[in-house]
C-alpha positions as CSV (number, residue, x, y, z in Angstrom):
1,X,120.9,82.4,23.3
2,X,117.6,84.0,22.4
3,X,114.4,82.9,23.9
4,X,112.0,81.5,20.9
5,X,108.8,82.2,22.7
6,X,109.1,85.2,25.1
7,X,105.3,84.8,26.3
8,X,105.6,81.4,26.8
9,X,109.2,82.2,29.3
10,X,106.9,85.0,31.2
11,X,104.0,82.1,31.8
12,X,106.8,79.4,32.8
13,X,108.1,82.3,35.2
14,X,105.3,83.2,36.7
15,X,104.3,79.4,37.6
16,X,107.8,78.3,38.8
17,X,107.6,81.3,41.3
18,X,104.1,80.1,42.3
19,X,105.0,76.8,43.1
20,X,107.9,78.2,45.2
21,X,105.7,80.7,46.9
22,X,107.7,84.0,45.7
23,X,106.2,87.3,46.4
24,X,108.2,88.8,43.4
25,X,109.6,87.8,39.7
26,X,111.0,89.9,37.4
27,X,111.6,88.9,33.5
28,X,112.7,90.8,30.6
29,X,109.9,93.5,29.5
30,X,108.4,94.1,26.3
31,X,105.3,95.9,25.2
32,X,103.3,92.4,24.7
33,X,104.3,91.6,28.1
34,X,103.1,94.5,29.4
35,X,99.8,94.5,28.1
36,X,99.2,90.4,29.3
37,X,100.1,91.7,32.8
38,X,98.0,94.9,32.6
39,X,95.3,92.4,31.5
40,X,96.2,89.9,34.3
41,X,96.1,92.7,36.7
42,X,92.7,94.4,35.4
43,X,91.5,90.4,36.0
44,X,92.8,90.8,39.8
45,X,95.3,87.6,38.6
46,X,98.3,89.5,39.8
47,X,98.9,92.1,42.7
48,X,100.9,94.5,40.5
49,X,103.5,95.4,38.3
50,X,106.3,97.5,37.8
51,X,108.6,97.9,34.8
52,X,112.6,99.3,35.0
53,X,114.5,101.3,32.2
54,X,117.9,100.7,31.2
55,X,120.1,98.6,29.1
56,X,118.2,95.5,29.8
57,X,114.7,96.4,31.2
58,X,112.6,94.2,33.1
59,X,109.5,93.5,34.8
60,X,109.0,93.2,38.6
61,X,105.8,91.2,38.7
62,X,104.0,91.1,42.2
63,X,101.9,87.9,42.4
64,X,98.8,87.4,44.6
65,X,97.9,84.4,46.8
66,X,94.3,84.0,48.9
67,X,94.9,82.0,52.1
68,X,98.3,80.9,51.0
69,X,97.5,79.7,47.7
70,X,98.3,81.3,44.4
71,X,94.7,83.2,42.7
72,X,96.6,81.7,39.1
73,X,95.6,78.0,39.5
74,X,96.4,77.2,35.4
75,X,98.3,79.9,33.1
76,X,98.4,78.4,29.8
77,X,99.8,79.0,26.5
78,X,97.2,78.2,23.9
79,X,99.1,80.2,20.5
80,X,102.5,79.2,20.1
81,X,104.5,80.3,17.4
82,X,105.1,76.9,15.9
83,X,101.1,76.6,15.4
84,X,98.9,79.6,15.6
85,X,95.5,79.4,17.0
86,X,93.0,81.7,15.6
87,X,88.9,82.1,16.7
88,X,86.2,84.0,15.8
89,X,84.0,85.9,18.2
90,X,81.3,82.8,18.0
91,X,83.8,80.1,18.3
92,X,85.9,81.9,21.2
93,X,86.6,79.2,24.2
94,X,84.5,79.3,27.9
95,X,87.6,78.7,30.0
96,X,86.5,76.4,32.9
97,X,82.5,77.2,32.3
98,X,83.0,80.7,32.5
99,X,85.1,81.5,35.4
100,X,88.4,81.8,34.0
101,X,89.7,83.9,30.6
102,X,91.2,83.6,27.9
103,X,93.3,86.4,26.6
104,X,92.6,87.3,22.7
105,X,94.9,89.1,20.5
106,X,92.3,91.6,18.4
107,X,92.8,94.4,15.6
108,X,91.4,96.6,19.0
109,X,94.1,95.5,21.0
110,X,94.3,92.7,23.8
111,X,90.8,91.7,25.1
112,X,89.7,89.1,27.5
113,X,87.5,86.3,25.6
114,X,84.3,87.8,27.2
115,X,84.9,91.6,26.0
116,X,85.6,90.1,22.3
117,X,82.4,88.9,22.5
118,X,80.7,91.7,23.4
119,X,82.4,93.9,20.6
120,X,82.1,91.0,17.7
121,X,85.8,91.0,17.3
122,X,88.1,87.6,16.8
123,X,91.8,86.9,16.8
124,X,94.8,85.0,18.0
125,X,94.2,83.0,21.4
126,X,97.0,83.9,23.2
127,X,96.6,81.8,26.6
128,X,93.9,80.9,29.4
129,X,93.9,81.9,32.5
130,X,92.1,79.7,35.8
């Protein structure tokens, strides 16, 4: 059975391990994957994050906590592929006033909602981060 929204199965991941307290998850890798964490990690939302080669590579994900609780308080999906969600650089969302981000899919690549700003771009909202 394929996964329909592979994003969507990292987020749902990364929570489930959060709520059980892991140090580590690993999923199946792809390139969009890898960017959201690199973007997630640039943030200081995740520890780290390693990826393996082989017949089925995956992702080991190293997830941060602060006094015992997880730094990702909400990880959501805000794209999905059964309704897009597009936004230009005026109209881009303030996640929680300002201190959390929303992750924008731009002709220049993956930018945080505040960087897409800056550089006048819009695109596809892909989640929001608190």
């Amino acid at each position: 059975m394929s996964i329909q929204d592979p994003i969507a199965n990292l987020f749902s991941s990364i929570n489930n391990a959060q709520a059980r307290s892991k140090e580590i998850v690993k999923v199946p890798s792809s390139t969009k994957k890898l960017a959201l964490l690199s973007m997630l990690k640039q943030e200081g939302y995740i520890h780290s994050f390693t990826s393996s080669e082989g017949s089925k590579p995956e992702i080991e994900i190293k997830l941060k906590y602060f006094e015992g609780a997880p730094v990702i308080k909400q990880l959501k999906r805000i794209s999905k592929p059964g309704l897009r969600q597009y936004s230009n650089y005026k109209d881009l969302p303030e996640v929680n006033g300002g201190l959390g981000i929303a992750i924008v899919s731009t002709s220049k690549g993956l930018m945080t909602d505040q960087q897409a700003r800056e550089a006048k771009v819009g695109g596809e909202l892909i989640c929001s981060v608190f």
